[in-house]
N, C-alpha and C positions, 0 to 999 in steps of 0.2 A: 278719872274723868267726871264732870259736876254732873247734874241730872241736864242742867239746860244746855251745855257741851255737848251731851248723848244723848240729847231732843235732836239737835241742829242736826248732828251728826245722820240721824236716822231722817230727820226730812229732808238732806243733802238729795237724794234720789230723784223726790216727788220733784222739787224745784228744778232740777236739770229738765222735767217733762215738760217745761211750758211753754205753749207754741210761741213761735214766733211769726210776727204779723204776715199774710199774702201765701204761707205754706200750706198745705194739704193739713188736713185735720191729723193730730195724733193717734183716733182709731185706728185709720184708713192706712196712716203712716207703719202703724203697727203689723196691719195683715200684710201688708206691702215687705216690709223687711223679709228677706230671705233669713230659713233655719239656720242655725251650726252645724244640725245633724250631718255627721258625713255619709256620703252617697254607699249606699248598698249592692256593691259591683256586683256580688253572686245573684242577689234578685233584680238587677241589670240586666244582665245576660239572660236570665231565667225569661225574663219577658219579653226580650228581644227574640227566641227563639220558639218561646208558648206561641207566641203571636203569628208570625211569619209562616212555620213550618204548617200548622195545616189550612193555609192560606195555599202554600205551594200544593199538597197534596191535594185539594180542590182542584187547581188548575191540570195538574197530572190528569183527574180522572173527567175532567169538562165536564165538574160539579162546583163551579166557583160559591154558587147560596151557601151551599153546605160547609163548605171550608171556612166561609164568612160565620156562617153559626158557631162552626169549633174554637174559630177563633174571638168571637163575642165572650164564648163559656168562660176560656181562658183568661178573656182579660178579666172576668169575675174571680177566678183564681187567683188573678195579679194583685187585685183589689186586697184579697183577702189573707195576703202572704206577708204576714205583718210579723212571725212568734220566730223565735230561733231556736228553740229545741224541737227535736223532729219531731216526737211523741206529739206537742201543742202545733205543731202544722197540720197534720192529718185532721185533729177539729177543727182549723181555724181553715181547712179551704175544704176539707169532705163535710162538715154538716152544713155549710151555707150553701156547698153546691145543690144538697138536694132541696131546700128551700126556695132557691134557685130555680130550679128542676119545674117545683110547683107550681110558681109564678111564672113561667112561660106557657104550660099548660092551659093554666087557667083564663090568661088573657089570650093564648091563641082561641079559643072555644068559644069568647066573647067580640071577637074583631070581628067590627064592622055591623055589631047591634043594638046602636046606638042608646037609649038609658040604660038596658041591661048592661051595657058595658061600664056606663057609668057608677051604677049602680054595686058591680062589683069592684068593681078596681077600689071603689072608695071603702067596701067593708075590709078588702086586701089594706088597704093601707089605716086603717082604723088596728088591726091585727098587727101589722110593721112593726106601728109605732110602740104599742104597746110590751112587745116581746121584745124591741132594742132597749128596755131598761134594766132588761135582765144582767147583762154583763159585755163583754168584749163580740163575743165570738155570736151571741143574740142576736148582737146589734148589725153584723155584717150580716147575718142572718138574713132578719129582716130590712135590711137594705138590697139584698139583692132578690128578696119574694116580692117587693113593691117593683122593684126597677125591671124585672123578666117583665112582670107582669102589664108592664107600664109598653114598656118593647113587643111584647106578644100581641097587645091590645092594636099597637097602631102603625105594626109592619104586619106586609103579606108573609104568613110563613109556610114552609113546605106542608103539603099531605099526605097523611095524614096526622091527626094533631100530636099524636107521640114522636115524631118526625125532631121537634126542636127541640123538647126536653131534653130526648135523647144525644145531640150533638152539642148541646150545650154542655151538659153534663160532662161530656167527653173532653169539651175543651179543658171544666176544668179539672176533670181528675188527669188529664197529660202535665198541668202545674203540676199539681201532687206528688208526680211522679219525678219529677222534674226536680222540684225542689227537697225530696227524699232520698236521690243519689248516692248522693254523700254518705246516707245513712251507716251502712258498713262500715265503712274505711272511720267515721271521725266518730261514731258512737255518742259517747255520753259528752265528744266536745263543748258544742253548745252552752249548758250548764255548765262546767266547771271554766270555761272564757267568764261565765257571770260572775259565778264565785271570786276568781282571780280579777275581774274587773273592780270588785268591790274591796281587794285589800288595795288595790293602785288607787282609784279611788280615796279611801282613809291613807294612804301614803302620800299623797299629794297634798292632804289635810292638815296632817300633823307637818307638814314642811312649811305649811302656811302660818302655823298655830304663831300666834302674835303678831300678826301680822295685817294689814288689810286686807286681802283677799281669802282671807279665812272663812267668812262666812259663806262667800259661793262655792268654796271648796266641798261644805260641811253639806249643801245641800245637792251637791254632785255624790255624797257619800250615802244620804237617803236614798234617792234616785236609783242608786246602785242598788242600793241594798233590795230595796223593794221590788227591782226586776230580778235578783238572784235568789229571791224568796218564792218570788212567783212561777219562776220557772220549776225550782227543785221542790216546792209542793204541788204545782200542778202536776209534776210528774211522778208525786208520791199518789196523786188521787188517780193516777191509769196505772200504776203497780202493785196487784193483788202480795196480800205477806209482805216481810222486812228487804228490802234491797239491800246488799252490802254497798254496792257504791252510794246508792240514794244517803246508808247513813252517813258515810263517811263524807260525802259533802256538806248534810246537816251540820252535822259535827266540825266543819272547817265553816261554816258563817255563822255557827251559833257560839265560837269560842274570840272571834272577831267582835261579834257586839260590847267585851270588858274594852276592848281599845277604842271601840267606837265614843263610849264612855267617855275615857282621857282625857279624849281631846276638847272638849269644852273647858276640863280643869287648866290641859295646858296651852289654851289660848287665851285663860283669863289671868295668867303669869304674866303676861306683856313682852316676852324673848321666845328667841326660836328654843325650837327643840334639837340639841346633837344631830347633827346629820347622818348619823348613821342607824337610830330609831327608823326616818324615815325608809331609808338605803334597805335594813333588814325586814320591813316589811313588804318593800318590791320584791325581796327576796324569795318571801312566801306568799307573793304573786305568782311569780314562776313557777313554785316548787306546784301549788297546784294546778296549775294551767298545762304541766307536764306529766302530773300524775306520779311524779317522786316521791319516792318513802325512805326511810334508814334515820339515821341519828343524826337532828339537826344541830351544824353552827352556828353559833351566835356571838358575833363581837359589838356587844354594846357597851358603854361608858359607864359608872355607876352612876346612879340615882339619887339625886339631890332634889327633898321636897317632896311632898305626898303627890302631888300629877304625876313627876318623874316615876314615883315608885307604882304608881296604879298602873302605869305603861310598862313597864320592867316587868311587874308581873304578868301583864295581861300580856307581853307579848313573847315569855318563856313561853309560858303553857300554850298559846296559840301553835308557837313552832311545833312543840310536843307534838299536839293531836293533828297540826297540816300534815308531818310527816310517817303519823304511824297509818299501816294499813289497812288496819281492820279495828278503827275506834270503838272503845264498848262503855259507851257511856251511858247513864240512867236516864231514860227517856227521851233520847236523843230527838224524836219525832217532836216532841211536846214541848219542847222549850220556849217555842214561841207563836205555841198553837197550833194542833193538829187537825188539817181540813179534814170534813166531813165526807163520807163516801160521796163519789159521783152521782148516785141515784136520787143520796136525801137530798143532797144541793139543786140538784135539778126540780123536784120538786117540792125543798122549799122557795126557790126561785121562783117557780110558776105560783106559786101561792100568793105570795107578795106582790105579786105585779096584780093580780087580780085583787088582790085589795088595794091597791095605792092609787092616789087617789091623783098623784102627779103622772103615774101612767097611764089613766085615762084622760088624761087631759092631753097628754100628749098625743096618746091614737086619736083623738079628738080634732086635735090641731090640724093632725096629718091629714086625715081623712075629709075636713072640710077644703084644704086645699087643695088636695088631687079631686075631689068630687067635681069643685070648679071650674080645673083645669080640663077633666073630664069632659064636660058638658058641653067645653069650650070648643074642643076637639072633635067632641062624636057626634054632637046634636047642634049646634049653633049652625050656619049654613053658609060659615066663613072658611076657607082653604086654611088648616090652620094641623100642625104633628101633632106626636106623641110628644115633641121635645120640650113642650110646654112643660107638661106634668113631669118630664126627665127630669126638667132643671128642679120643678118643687120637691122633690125626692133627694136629690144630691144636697141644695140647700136646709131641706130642715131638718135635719141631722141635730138633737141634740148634743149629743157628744162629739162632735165634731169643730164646736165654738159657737161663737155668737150669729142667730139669725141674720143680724141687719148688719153685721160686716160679711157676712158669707155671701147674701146676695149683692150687694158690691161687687167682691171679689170675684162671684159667680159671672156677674157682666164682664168685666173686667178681664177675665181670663180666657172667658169665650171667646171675647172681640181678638184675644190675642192667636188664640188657639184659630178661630177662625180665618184670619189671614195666612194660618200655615198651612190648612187645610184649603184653602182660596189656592193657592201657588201650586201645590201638589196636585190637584183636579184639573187644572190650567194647564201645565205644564209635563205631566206625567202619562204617559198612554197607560190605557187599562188593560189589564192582563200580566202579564208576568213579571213585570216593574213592580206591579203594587208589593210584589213578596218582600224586596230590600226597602223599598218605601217604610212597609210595616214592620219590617226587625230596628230599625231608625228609632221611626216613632213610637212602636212598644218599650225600647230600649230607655227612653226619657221619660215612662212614667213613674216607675220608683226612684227616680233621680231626681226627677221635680216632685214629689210629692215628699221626699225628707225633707223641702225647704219651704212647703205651705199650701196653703191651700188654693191661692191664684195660681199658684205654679204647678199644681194636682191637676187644676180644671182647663189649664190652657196645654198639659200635655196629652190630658183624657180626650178633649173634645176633637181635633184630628182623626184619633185613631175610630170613636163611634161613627165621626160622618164618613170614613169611608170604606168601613164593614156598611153604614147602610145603606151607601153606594152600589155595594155589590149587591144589596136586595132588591132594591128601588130604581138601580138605574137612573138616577137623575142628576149625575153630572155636577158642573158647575152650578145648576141653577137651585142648590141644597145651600147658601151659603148666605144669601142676604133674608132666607123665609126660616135661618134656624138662629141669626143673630136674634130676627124680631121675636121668633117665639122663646129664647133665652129671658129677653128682657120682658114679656107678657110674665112668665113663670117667674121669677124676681119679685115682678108687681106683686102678683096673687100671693106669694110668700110676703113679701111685708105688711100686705095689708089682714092677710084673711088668717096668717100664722103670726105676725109680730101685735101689728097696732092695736089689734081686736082681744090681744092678751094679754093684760097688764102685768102681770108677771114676767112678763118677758121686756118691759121696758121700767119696768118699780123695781128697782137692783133690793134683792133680800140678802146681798150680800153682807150688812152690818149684823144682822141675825147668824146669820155662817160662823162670821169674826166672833161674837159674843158665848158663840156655842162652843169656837176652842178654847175661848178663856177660862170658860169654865172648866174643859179637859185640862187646861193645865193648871189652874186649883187642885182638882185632883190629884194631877200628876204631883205636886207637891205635897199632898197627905198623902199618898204612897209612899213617896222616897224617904220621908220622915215618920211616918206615922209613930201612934206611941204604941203598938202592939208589939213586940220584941219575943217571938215563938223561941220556948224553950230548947226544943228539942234539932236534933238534926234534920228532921225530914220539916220539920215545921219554917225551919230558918231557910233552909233549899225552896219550900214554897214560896215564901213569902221574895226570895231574892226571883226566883221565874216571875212572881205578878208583878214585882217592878219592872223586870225586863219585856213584861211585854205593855204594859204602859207604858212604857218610854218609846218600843216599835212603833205602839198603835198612834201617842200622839206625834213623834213624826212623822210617819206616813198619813196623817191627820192635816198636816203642817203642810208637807206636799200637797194633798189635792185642795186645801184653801188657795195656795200660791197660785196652781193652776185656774183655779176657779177666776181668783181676781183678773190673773193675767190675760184669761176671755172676756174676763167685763171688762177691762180697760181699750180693747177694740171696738165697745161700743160706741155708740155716740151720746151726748148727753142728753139726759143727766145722768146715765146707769158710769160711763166711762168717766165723768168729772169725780162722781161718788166713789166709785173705784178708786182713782187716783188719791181722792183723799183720804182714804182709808188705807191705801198702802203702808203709808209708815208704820201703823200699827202693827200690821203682819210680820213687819222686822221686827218691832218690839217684843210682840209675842215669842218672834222664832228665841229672841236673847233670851228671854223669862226662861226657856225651857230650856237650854245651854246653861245657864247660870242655875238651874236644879242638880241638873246632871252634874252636873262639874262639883258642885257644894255635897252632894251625895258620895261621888268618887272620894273626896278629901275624909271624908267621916270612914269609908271603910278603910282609909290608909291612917287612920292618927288624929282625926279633925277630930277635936270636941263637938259632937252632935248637937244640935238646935235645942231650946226647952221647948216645952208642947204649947208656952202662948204664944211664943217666937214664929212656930210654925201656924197657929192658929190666928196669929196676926195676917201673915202674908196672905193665906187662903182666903181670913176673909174682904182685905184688901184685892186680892183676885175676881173674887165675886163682886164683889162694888162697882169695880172694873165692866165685866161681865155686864151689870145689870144699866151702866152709865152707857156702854155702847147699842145695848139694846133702845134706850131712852133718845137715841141722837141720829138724827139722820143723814148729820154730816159732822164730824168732830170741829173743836175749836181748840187751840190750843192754848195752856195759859202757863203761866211759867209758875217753877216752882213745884210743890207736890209734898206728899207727907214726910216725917222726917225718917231716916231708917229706923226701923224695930228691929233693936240689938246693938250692942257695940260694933265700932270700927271691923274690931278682929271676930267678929261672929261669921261663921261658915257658911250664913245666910245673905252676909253686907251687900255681896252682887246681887242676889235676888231682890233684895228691896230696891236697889239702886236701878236695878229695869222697868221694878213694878212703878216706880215716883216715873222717870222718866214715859213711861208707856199712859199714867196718867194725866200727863202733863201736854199726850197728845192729845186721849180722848172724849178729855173731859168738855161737856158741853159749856158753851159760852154761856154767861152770865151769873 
C-alpha cells in the first residue's frame, strides 16, 4: 500500500464524521449513542434487591426515613460496584462507604446554618476534588464524601446526628454483602474469566490478522489485557507471601504476551492465519477458565515464514505453562512489573496529589462551584435544594468525560428521568407500592449506566427523588422545582467549572499525541537497540524491558484513545481539534504494530536493522513528535520521506507508517 493509499486509508474514519446539515452536533451525537457494554445481570439484581428490601423493612417496622437512608447508602454501594474480583469489591464499596459515612456527618451538623454550611461543604468539596485523582476507587471516594455531604447539608435528617451515618453505612455494607455471596462457591473465578477473556480476545485477533477488522480486534486485546493485569496484581497487592494460584495466573498472561507479539507480524503478511492457530487458542481459553491441568494437545499445521513460526512457538509453550499446575518460573511476579505494597502506593499517592498542581486545580474548580451552589441554596432568600449542588457534583467529575457534554447530558437525562419519576408519584400510592416500584427502578441503574452517561442520570434520578420523598414528603410537587434546579447546577458548572478554565476548553490534547510519539521513539530503540547483553541473565533482562515497553506503550495507546474519544464529545473547537487529530492516533497505533511485528521477525530469522537504520526512524519519530507539538491543527500534504532501508529491510513497514503518519501531521506550508 503507497504512503498516500495508507493516508486516505487512515482518514477514511475522520471523513465518515462529518455532520450532516439540520442534525444534532456530533458531540451531543456522540454522548447520545448508547454503549455495547453488555448489561451486568448479577449487579442487576444486586440493585434491584439492595434497594427494595430495606425500604420494605422500614415499612415492617413504621420506620419508612430510615429504610429511605438504608436505602440511599446502598444506592452508594450500587454506584460503586464497578470491580469483578471480590478481593477489589470490598475496596471499591467498603472504603468509599466510610467516606461516605463522613460526608453525611458532616453536613448533617451544618443543615440549616446558612454560610457555615457554605463554608464547609465548599472546603469538603475543595478535599473531593482533590483526592479523586488519586485513582479509581479515591475518586468514588470522594464522590460520595461530597455527595453525603451535599444530601446531609440540605435534607432534614434523623437525631441524633450519628443516626445517618450509621444507616447509610448499613445500606452499603448490605451491597458488600450482597455482591460477595458468590465468594465461596466461584473463589478466584473472577480473575481467571479475565485471564481466559484475554486469550479469546488475541484469538479473535489473530483470526482477523489480514484482514480489515484487525485493528479493533488488536485493541479489544489491550483492553483485555490491561483489566486481567489489573485484577491479578491488584490482588497480588492484598496477598501477604507468594500465592500459588496468584502465580500460576501470572504465569498464564505473562506467557500470552510472545503471541500478543505475533500478531502484528501476522497481520502485516496480508492472509489469514490457519484456522486452527486461532481454534487452539480458544482452546486455552477454556483450559483456564476451568482450571485444567495434564498434558496439552496441540493440532497445528506447520509453520511457514517467521510470524508463523513466532506463533508456533509462542503458542507450544503458552499450552505448556496454561496447563501445568504449579508453574515455577523466574520471577514470575516481575515480568511485567511488580506493584508496590499497599501502604507505599497509598502514600506515594497522597503525596502526589499534594504536589500536582492539576489537583488543585481541580479541588479548586470543585469547590468554587458547590460554594456557589451553596450560597444559592443556604443564604440567597430564594426556595431553591440541595439538588443544585447534586447535580454540580455528579457533573464535574473529571474522570467521568467531558464537563460541557456531561452537563448536557445531565439536563437531558434528568428531564427524562424526571417524567418517570412524574408518573410514579402521580400514579403510585405511598407505602408499600414504593418496595416493587424501587426493585424496578434500582434494577435499571446498572443497566443504563453500561450504555452512558444520559442513560446513568435518567436511571439515578427516579430513584433519588423518591428516597427523598420519603424524607420530605413532598409529593408531586418535587418535580418541576428539581427539573429547574437540575438546570441552575448545569449553568454554575459550565460557567464557574468550564468557561472560567481554559484548560478545559484549549484541548492539550496535541501535547498528549506528541508525548506518545515520543514513547514510541523509544519504544523503537528498545526493540532494536544496539546493546546486545552477553550473558544469560543479561539477555532475559533486556528481553523483560522490552516486554514491558511494549505493555506500558500500549496501555499508553489505550488511555490516549480514550482521552481523544472524550474530547471528541466536546464541542468546538476542543471536539473539531479532536477529530482532526484522530487519524493520527491510528497512525501511531500502526507505528507501534509495525515495531512489534519487525521485532518478532529478527528473533525468528530477520536480519536485524543497522544502528543508522534504527537511528534514522527514531529520529524521524521525534521530528514527528516535535512537528505535532508545533501545530494546532494538522495539515495534510502528500507525500513524505523516502523509506530508510531497502524494500526487504525488517524496518520497510515502520518507515512506511512513519511517511504516512507525517504526511498527516505535518503543518501546512
Amino acid at each position: 500500500m503507497t504512503t498516500e493509499r495508507r493516508t486516505e486509508h487512515i482518514r477514511s474514519g475522520h471523513s465518515r464524521a462529518r455532520q450532516i446539515p439540520l442534525t444534532p452536533p456530533a458531540w451531543l451525537l456522540n454522548g447520545l449513542r448508547p454503549s455495547s457494554a453488555p448489561v451486568p445481570w448479577a449487579a442487576v439484581v444486586r440493585a434491584g434487591i439492595a434497594l427494595s428490601v430495606p425500604l420494605a423493612v422500614g415499612f415492617a417496622l413504621d420506620e419508612p426515613e430510615y429504610g429511605a437512608l438504608v436505602s440511599m447508602g446502598a444506592l452508594s454501594g450500587v454506584i460503586g460496584d464497578t470491580a469483578d474480583a471480590y478481593r477489589m469489591r470490598v475496596l471499591n464499596i467498603a472504603v468509599p462507604q466510610l467516606f461516605g459515612a463522613v460526608g453525611v456527618a458532616v453536613g448533617t451538623l451544618v443543615f440549616g446554618h446558612g454560610w457555615l454550611a457554605v463554608a464547609v461543604l465548599t472546603l469538603v468539596a475543595l478535599v473531593s476534588g482533590m483526592i479523586s485523582s488519586i485513582g479509581t476507587v479515591a475518586s468514588v471516594s470522594g464522590l460520595l464524601l461530597l455527595l453525603n455531604a451535599v444530601v446531609g447539608a440540605g435534607l432534614p435528617m434523623p437525631r441524633p446526628w450519628w443516626t445517618a451515618p450509621l444507616l447509610l453505612t448499613a445500606g452499603g455494607l448490605f451491597v458488600l454483602a450482597l455482591s460477595l455471596a458468590g465468594w465461596p462457591l466461584r473463589g478466584r473465578q473472577p480473575e481467571r474469566v479475565a485471564v481466559a477473556a484475554g486469550y479469546r480476545a488475541l484469538a479473535d485477533t489473530l483470526e482477523a490478522a489480514g484482514g480489515p477488522d484487525y485493528e479493533e480486534r488488536r485493541r479489544e486485546v489491550t483492553q483485555a489485557l490491561n483489566q486481567a493485569y489489573d485484577l491479578v496484581l491488584g490482588r497480588r497487592a492484598l496477598v501477604h507471601g507468594r500465592s500459588p494460584s496468584l502465580v500460576r495466573m501470572l504465569a498464564q498472561l505473562n506467557v500470552l504476551i510472545p503471541l500478543v507479539e505475533g500478531a502484528p507480524a501476522a497481520h502485516l503478511r496480508g492472509r489469514p492465519l490457519p484456522p486452527e492457530i486461532p481454534a487452539a487458542v480458544r482452546e486455552l481459553a477454556a483450559a483456564v477458565e476451568d482450571g485444567r491441568t495434564g498434558t496439552p494437545v496441540l493440532d497445528l499445521p506447520p509453520p511457514h515464514g517467521q510470524s508463523e513460526r513466532a506463533i508456533d512457538a509462542a503458542l507450544r509453550h503458552a499450552a505448556t505453562i496454561v496447563h501445568l499446575a504449579e508453574p515455577r518460573m523466574h520471577n514470575v511476579d516481575d515480568r511485567l512489573g511488580r506493584p508496590a505494597a499497599l501502604g507505599i502506593r497509598a502514600r506515594r499517592a497522597v503525596r502526589d496529589m499534594m504536589f500536582s498542581r492539576a489537583s488543585w486545580r481541580y479541588g479548586i474548580r470543585l469547590a468554587v462551584c458547590i460554594g456557589l451552589a451553596q450560597v444559592l441554596v443556604s443564604v440567597v432568600p430564594i426556595e431553591r435544594s440541595y439538588w443544585v449542588a447534586l447535580t454540580v457534583t455528579f457533573v464535574l467529575k473529571p474522570d467521568f468525560g467531558s464537563v460541557f457534554s456531561r452537563a448536557v447530558l445531565r439536563a437531558l437525562g434528568t428531564a427524562v428521568g424526571l417524567v418517570l419519576a412524574a408518573a410514579v408519584l402521580a400514579e403510585v400510592p405511598r407505602g408499600w407500592w414504593d418496595v416493587p416500584v424501587m426493585a424496578v427502578l434500582a434494577a435499571l441503574i446498572p443497566a443504563f449506566s453500561a450504555k452512558g452517561y444520559a442513560f446513568q442520570t435518567a436511571a439515578i434520578t427516579p430513584v433519588i427523588l423518591l428516597l427523598s420523598d420519603l424524607l420530605n414528603h413532598q409529593g408531586f410537587d418535587l418535580i418541576r422545582p428539581r427539573l429547574l434546579d437540575s438546570l441552575i447546577g448545569c449553568a454554575i458548572t459550565l460557567v464557574a467549572g468550564y468557561l472560567l478554565w481554559p484548560e478545559s476548553w484549549h484541548t492539550r490534547i496535541g501535547d498528549r499525541l506528541a508525548d506518545t510519539v515520543d514513547d514510541a521513539a523509544r519504544y523503537v530503540e528498545r526493540a532494536f537497540g544496539t546493546d546486545h547483553p552477553d550473558t544469560e541473565a543479561g539477555q532475559r533482562a533486556a528481553r523483560t524491558a522490552r516486554l514491558q515497553a511494549r505493555r506500558r506503550i500500549y496501555r499508553d495507546l489505550s488511555g490516549v484513545r480514550t482521552e481523544f474519544q472524550r474530547a471528541l464529545t466536546e464541542p468546538p473547537p476542543t471536539g473539531a481539534r479532536a477529530a482532526a487529530w484522530w487519524p493520527l492516533v491510528v497512525a501511531v497505533e500502526r507505528i507501534v504494530d509495525a515495531t512489534t511485528a519487525a521485532r518478532v521477525r529478527v528473533n525468528h530469522g530477520a536480519d536485524a536493522p543497522g544502528p543508522d537504520e534504527v537511528e534514522a526512524a527514531v529520529r524521524e519519530l521525534r521530528g514527528l513528535a516535535e512537528g505535532v507539538r508545533a501545530s494546532r491543527t494538522p495539515a495534510a500534504v502528500r507525500g513524505g520521506p523516502a523509506p530508510m532501508g531497502g524494500e526487504d529491510s525488517v524496518l520497510a513497514p515502520v518507515h512506511q507508517e512513519i511517511a504516512a503518519a507525517r504526511a498527516i501531521a505535518a503543518p501546512a506550508g
